[in-house]
Biopython code that builds the backbone (N, CA, C, O; Angstrom):
import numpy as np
from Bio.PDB.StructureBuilder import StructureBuilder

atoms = [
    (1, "UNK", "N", (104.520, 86.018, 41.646)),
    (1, "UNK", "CA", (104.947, 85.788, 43.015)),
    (1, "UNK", "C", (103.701, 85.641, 43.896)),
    (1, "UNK", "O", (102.641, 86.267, 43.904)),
    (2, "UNK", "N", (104.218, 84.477, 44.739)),
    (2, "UNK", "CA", (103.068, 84.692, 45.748)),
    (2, "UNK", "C", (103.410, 84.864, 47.309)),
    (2, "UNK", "O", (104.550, 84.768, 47.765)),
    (3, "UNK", "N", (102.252, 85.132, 48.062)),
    (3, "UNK", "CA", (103.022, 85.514, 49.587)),
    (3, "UNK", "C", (102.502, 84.311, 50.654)),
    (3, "UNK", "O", (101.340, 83.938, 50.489)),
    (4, "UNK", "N", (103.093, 83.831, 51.473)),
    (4, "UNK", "CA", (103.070, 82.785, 52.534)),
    (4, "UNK", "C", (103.192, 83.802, 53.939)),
    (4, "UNK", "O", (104.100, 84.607, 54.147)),
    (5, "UNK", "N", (102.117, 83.547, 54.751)),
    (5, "UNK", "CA", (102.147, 83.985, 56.107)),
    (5, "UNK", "C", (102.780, 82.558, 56.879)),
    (5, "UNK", "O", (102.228, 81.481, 56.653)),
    (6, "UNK", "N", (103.633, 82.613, 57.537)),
    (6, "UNK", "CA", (104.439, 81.164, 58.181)),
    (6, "UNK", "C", (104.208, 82.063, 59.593)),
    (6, "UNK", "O", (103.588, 83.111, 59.779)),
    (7, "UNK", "N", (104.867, 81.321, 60.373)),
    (7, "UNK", "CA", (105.257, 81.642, 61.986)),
    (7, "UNK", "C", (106.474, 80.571, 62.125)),
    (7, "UNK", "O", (106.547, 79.370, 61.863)),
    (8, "UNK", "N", (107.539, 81.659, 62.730)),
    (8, "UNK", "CA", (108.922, 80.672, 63.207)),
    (8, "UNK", "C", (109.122, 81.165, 64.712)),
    (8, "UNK", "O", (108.978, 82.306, 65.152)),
    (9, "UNK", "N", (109.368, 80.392, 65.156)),
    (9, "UNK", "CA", (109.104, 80.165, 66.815)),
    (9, "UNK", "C", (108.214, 81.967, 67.281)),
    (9, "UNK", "O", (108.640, 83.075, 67.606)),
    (10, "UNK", "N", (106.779, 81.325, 67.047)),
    (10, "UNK", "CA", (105.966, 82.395, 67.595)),
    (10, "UNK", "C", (105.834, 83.353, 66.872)),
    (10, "UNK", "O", (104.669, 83.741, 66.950)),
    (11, "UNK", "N", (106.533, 84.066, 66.068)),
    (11, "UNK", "CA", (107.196, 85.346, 65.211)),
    (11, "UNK", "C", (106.137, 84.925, 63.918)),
    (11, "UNK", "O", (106.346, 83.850, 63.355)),
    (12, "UNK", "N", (104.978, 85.806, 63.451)),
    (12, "UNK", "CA", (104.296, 86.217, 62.280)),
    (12, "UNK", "C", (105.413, 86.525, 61.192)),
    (12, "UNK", "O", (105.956, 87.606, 61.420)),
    (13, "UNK", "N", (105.802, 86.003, 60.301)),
    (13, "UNK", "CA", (106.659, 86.594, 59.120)),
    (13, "UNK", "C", (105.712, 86.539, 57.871)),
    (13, "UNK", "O", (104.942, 85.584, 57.973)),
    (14, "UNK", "N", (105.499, 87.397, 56.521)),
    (14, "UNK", "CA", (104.834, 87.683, 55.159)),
    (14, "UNK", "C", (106.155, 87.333, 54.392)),
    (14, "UNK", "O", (106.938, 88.276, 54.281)),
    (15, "UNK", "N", (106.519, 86.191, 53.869)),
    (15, "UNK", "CA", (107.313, 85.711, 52.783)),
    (15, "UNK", "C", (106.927, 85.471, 51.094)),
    (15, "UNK", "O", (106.042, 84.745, 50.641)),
    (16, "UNK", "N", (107.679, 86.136, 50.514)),
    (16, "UNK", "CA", (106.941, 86.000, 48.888)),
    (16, "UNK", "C", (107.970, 84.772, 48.341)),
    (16, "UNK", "O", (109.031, 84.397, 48.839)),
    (17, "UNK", "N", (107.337, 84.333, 47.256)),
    (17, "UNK", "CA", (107.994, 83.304, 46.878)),
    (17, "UNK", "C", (107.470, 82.859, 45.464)),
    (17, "UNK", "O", (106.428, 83.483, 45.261)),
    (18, "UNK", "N", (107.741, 82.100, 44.486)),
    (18, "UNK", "CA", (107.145, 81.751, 42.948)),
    (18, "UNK", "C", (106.057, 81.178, 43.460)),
    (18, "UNK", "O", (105.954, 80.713, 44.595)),
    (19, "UNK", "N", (105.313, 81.208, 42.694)),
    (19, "UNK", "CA", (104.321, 80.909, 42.142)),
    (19, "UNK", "C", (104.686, 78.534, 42.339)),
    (19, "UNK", "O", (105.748, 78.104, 41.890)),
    (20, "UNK", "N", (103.978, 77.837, 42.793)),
    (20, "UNK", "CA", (104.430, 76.481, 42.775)),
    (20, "UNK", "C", (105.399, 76.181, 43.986)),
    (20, "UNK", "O", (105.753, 75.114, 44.488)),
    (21, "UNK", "N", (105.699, 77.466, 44.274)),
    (21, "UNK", "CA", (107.118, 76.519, 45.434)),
    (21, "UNK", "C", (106.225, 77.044, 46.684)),
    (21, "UNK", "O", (107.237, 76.890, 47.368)),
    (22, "UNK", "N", (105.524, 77.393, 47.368)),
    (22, "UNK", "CA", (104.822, 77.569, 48.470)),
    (22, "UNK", "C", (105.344, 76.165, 49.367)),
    (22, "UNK", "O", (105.986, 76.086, 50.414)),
    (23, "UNK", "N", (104.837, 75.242, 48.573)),
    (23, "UNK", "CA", (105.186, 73.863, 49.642)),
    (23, "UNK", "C", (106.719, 73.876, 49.859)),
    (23, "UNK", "O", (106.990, 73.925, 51.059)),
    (24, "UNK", "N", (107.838, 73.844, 49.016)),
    (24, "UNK", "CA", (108.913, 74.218, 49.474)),
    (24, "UNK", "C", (109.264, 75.016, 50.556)),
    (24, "UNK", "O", (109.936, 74.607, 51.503)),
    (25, "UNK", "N", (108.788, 76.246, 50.431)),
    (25, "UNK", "CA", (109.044, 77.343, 51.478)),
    (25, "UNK", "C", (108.303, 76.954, 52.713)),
    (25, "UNK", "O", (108.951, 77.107, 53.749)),
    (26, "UNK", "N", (107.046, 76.465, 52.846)),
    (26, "UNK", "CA", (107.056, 75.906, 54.458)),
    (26, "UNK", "C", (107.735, 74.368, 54.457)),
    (26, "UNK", "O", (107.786, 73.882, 55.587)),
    (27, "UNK", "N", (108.119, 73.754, 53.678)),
    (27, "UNK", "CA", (108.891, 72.598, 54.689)),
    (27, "UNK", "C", (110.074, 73.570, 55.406)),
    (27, "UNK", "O", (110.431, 73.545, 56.584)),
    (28, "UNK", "N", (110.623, 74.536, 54.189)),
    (28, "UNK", "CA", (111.793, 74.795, 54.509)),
    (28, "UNK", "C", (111.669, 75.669, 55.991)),
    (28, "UNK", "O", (112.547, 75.761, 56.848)),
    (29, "UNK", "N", (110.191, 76.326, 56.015)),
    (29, "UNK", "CA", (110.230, 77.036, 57.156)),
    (29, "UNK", "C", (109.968, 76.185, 58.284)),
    (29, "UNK", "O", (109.992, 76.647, 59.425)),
    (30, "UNK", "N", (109.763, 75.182, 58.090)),
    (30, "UNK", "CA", (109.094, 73.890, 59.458)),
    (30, "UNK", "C", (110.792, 73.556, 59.805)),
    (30, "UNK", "O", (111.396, 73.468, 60.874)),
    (31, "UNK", "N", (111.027, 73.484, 59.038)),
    (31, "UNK", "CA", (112.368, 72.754, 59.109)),
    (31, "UNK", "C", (113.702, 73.880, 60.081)),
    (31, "UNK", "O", (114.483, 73.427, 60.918)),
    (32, "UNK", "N", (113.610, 75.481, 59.612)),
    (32, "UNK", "CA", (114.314, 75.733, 60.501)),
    (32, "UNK", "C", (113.711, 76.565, 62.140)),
    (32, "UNK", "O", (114.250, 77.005, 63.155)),
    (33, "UNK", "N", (112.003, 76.395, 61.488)),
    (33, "UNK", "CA", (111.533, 76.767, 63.321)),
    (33, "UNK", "C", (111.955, 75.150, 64.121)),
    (33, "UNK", "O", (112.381, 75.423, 65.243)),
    (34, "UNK", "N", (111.964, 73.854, 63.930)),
    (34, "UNK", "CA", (112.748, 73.283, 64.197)),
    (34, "UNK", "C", (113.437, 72.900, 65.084)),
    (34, "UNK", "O", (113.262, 72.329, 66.161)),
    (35, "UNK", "N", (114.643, 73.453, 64.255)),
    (35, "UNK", "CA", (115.637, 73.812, 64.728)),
    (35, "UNK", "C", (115.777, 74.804, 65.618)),
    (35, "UNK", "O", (116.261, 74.471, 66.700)),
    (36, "UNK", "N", (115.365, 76.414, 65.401)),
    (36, "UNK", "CA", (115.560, 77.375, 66.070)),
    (36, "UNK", "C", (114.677, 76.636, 68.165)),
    (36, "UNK", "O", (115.045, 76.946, 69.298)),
    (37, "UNK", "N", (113.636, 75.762, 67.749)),
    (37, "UNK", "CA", (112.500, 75.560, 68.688)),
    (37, "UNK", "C", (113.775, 74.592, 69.508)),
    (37, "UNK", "O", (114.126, 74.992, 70.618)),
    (38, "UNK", "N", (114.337, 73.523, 69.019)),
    (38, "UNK", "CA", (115.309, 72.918, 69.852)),
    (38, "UNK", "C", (116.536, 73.532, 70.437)),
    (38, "UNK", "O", (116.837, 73.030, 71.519)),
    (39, "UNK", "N", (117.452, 74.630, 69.954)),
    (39, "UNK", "CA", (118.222, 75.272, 70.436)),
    (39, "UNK", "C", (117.637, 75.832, 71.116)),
    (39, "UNK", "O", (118.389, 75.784, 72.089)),
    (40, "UNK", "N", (116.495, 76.600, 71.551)),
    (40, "UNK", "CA", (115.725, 77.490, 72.715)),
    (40, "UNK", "C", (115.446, 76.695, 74.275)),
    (40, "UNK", "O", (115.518, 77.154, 75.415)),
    (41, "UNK", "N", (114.986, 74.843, 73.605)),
    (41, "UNK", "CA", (114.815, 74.364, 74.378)),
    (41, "UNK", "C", (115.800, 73.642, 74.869)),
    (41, "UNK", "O", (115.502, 72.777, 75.692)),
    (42, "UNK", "N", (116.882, 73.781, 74.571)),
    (42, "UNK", "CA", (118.361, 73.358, 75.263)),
    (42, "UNK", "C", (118.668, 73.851, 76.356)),
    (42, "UNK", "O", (119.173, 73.352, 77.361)),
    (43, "UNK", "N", (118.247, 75.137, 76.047)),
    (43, "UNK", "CA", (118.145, 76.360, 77.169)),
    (43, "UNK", "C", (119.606, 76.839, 77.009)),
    (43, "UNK", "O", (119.882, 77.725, 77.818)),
    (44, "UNK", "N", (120.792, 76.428, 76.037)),
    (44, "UNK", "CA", (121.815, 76.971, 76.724)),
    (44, "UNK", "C", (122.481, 78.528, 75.796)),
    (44, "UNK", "O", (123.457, 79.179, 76.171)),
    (45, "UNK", "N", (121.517, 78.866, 74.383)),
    (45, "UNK", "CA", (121.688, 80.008, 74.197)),
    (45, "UNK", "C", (120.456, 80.952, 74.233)),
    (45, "UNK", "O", (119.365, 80.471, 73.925)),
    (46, "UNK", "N", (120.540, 82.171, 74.562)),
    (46, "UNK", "CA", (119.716, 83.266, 74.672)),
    (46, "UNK", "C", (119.471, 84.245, 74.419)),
    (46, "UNK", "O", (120.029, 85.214, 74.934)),
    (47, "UNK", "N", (118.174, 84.361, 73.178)),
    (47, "UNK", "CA", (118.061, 85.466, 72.896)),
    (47, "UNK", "C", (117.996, 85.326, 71.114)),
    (47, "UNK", "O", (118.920, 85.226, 70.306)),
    (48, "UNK", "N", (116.714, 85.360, 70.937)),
    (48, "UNK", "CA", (116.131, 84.969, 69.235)),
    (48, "UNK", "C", (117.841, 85.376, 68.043)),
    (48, "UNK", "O", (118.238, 84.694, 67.098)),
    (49, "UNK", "N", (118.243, 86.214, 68.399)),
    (49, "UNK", "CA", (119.096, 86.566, 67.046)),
    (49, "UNK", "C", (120.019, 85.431, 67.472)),
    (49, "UNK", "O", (120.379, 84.778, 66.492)),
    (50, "UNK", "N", (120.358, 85.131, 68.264)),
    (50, "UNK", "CA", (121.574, 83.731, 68.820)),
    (50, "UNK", "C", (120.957, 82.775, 68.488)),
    (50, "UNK", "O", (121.711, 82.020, 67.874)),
    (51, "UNK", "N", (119.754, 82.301, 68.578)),
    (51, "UNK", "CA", (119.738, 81.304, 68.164)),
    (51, "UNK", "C", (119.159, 81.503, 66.996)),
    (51, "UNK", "O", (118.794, 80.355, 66.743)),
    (52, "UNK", "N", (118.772, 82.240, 65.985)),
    (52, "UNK", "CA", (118.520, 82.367, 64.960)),
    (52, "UNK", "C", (119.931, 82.309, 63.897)),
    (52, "UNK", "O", (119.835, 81.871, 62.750)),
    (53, "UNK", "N", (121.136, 82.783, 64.433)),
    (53, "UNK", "CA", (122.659, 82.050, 64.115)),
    (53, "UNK", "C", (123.081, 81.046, 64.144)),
    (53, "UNK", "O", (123.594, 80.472, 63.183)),
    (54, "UNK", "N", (122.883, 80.353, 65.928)),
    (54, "UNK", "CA", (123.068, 78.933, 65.931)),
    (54, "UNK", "C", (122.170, 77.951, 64.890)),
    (54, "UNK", "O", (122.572, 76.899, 64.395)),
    (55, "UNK", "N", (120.846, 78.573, 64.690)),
    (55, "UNK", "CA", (120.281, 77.010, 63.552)),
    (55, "UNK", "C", (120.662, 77.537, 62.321)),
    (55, "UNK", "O", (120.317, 76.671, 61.517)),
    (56, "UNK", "N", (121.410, 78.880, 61.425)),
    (56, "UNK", "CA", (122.076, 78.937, 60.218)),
    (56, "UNK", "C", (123.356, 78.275, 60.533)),
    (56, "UNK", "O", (123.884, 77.744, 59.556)),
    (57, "UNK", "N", (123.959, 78.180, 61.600)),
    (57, "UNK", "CA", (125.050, 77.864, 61.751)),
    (57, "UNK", "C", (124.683, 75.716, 60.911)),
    (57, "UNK", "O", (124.924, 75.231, 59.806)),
    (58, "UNK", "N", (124.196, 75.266, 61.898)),
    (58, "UNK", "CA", (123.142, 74.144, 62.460)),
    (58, "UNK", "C", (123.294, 73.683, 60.685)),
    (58, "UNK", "O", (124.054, 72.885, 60.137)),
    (59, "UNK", "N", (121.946, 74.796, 60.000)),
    (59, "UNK", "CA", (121.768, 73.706, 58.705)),
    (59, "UNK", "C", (123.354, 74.041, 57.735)),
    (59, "UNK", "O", (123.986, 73.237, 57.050)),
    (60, "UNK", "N", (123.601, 75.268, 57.956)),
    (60, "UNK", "CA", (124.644, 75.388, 57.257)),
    (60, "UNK", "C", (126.001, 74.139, 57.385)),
    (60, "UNK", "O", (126.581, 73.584, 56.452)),
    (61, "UNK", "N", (126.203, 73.982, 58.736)),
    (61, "UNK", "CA", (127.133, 72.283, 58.533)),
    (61, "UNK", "C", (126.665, 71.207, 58.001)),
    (61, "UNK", "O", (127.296, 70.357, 57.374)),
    (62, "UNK", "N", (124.872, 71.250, 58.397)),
    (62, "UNK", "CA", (124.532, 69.964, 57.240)),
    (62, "UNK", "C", (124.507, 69.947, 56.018)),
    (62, "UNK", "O", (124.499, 68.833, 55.494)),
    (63, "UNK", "N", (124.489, 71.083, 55.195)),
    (63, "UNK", "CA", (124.228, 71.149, 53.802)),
    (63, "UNK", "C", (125.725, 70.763, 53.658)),
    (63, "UNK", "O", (125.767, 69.642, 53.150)),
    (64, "UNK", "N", (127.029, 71.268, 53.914)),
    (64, "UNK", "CA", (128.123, 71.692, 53.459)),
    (64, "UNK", "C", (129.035, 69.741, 54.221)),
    (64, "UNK", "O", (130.162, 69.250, 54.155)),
    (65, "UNK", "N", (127.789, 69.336, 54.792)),
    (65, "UNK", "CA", (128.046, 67.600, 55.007)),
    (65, "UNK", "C", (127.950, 66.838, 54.242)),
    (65, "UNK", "O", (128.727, 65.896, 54.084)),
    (66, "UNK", "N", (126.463, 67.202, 53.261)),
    (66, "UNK", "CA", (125.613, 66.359, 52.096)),
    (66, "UNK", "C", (126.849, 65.987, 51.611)),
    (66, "UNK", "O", (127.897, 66.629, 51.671)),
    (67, "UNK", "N", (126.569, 64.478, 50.936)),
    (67, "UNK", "CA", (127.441, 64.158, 50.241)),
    (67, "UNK", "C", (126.816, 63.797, 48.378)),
    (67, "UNK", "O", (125.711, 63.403, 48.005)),
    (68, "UNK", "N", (127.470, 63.977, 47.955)),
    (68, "UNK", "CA", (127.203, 64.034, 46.628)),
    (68, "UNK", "C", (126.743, 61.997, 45.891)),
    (68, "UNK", "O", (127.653, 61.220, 45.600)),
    (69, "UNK", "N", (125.234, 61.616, 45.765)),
    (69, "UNK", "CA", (124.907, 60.652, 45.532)),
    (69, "UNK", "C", (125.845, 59.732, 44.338)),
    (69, "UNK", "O", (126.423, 58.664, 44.541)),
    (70, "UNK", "N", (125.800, 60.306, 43.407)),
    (70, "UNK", "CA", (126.552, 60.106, 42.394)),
    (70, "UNK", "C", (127.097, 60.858, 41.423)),
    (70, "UNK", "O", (126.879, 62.053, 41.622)),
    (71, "UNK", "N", (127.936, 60.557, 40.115)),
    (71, "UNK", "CA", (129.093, 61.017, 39.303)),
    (71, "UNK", "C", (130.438, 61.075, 39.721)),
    (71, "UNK", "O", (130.891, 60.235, 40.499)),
    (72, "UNK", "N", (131.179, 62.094, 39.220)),
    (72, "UNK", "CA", (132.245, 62.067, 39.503)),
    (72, "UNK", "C", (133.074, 62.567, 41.105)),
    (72, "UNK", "O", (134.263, 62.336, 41.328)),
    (73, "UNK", "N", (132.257, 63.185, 41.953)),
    (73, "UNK", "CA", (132.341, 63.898, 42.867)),
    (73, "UNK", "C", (131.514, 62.780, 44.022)),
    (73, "UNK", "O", (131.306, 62.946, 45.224)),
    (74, "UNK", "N", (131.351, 62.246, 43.614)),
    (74, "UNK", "CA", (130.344, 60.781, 44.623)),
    (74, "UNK", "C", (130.837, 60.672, 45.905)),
    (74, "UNK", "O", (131.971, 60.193, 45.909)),
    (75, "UNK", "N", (130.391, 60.945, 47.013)),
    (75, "UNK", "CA", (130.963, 60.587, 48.312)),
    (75, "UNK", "C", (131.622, 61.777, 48.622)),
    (75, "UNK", "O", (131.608, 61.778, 49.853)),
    (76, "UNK", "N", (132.223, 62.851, 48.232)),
    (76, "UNK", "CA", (132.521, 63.871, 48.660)),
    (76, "UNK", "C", (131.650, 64.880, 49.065)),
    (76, "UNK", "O", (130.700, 65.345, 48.435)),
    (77, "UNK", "N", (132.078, 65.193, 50.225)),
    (77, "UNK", "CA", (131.135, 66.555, 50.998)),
    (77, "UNK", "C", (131.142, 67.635, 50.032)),
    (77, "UNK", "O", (131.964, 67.641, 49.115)),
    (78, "UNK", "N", (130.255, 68.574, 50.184)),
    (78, "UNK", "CA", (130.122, 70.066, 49.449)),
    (78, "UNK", "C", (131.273, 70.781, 49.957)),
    (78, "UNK", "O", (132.025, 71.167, 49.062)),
    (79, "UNK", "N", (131.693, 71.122, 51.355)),
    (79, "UNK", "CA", (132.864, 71.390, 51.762)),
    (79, "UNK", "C", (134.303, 70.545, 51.094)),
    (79, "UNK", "O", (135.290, 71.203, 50.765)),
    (80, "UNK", "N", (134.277, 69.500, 50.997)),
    (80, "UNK", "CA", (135.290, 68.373, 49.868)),
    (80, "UNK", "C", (135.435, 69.272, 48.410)),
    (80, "UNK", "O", (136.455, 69.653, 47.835)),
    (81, "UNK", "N", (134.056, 69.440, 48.071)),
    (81, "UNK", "CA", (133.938, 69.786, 46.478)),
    (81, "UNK", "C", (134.274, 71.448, 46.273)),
    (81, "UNK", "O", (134.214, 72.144, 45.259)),
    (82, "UNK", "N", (134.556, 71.692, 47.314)),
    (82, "UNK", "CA", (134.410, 73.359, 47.252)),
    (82, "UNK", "C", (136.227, 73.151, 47.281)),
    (82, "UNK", "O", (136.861, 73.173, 46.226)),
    (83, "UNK", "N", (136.906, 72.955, 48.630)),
    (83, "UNK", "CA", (137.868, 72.879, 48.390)),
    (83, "UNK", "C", (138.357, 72.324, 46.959)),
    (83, "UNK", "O", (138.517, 73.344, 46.289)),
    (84, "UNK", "N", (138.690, 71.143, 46.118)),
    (84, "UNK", "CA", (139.111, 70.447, 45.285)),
    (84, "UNK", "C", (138.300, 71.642, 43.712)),
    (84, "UNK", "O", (138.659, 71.532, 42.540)),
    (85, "UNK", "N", (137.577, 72.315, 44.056)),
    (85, "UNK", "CA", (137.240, 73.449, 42.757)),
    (85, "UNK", "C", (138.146, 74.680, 43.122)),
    (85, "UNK", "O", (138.637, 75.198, 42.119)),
    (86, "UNK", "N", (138.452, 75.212, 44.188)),
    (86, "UNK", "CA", (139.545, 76.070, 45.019)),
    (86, "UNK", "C", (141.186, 75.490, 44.500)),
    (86, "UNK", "O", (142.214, 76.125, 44.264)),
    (87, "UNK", "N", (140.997, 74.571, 44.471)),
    (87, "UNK", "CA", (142.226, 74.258, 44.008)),
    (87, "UNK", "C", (142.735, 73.663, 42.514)),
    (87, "UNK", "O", (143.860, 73.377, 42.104)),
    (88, "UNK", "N", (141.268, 73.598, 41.820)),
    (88, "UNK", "CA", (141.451, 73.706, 39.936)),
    (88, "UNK", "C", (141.915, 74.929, 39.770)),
    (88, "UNK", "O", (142.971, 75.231, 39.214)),
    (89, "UNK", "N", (140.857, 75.894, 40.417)),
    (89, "UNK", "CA", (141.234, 77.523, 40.048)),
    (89, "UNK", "C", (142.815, 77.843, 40.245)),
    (89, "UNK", "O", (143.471, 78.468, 39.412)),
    (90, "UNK", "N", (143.280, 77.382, 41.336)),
    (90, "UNK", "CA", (144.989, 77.660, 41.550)),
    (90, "UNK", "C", (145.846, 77.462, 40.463)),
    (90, "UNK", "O", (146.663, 78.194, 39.903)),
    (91, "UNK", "N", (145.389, 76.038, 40.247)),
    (91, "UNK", "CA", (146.211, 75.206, 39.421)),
    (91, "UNK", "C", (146.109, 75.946, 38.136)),
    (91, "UNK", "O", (147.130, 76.298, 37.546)),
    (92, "UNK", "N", (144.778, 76.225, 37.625)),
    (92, "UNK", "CA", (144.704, 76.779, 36.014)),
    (92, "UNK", "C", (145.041, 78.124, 36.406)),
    (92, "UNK", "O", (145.240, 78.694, 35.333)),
    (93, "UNK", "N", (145.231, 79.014, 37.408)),
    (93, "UNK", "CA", (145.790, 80.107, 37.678)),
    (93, "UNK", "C", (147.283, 80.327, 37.294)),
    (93, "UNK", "O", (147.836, 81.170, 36.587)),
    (94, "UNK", "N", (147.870, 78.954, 38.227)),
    (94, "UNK", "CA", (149.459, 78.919, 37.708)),
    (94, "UNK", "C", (149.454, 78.686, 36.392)),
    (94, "UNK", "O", (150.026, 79.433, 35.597)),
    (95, "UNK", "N", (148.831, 77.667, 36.064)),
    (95, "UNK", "CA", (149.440, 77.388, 34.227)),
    (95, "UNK", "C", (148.746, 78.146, 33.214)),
    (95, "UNK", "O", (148.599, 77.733, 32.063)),
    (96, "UNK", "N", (148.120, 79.771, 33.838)),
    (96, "UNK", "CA", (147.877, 80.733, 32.332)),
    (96, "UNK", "C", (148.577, 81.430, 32.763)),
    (96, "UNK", "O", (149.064, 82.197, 31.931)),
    (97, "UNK", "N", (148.959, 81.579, 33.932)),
    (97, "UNK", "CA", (150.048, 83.108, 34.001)),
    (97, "UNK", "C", (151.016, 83.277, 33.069)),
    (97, "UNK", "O", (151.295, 84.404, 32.659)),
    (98, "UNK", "N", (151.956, 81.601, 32.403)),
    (98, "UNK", "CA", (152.679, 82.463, 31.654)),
    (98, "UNK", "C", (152.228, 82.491, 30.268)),
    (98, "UNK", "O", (153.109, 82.451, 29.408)),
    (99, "UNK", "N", (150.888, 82.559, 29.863)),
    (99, "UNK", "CA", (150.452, 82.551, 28.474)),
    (99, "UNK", "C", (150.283, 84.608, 28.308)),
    (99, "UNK", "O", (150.441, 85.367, 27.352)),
    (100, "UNK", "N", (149.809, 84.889, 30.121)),
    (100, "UNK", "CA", (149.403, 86.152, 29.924)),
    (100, "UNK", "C", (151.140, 87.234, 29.490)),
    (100, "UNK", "O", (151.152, 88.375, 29.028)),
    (101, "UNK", "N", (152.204, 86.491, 29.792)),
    (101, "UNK", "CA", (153.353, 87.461, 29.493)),
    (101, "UNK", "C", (153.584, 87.379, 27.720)),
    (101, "UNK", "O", (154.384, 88.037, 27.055)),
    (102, "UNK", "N", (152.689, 86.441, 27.289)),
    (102, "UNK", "CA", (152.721, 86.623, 25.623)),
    (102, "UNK", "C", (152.223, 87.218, 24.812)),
    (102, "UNK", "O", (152.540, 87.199, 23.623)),
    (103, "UNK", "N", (150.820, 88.241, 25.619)),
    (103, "UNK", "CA", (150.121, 89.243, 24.914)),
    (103, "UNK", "C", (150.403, 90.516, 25.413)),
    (103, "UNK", "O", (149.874, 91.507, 24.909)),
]
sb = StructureBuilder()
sb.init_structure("model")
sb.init_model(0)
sb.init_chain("A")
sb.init_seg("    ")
for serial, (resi, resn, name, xyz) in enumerate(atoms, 1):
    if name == "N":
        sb.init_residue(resn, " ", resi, " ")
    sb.init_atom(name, np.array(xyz, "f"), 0.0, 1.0, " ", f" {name:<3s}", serial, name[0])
structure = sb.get_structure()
């Protein structure tokens, strides 16, 4: 493991992380000071833990937007794919229940 000193809006943070992904962990940290730096400068929420919600809120709708490039799931959102796996589980839920009244 190794440790990354970053800064997210102003704030000193000591983050550990593997060994090779360092560059990962600051895009990822550029990416949500960001964010947190544009919700501040909106001016319309206040107060670091609020907007430290609003930009999880923020990337959390974009990830759960991504759409899937290709295979079978192609063009469907992560929110799409989550539901439609929510509803295999149902389905193979109903059709073992009655295998379980045979043991």
């Amino acid at each position: 493991m190794s440790q990354l000193d970053v800064t997210i809006m102003g704030q000193a943070y000591k983050l550990a992380c593997k060994e090779g992904e360092e560059q990962a962990l600051q895009e990822a940290v550029s990416y949500v000071d960001g964010h947190m730096r544009a919700i501040r400068d909106a001016g319309r929420v206040k107060g670091n833990d609020r907007i430290a919600v609003m930009a999880a809120l923020s990337v959390a709708a974009e990830l759960l937007a991504t759409k899937s490039p290709e295979g079978p799931l192609s063009g469907m959102t992560m929110s799409e794919v989550k539901h439609k796996i929510t509803c295999m589980h149902a389905a193979l839920d109903e059709a073992l229940a009655p295998q379980e009244n045979l043991f």
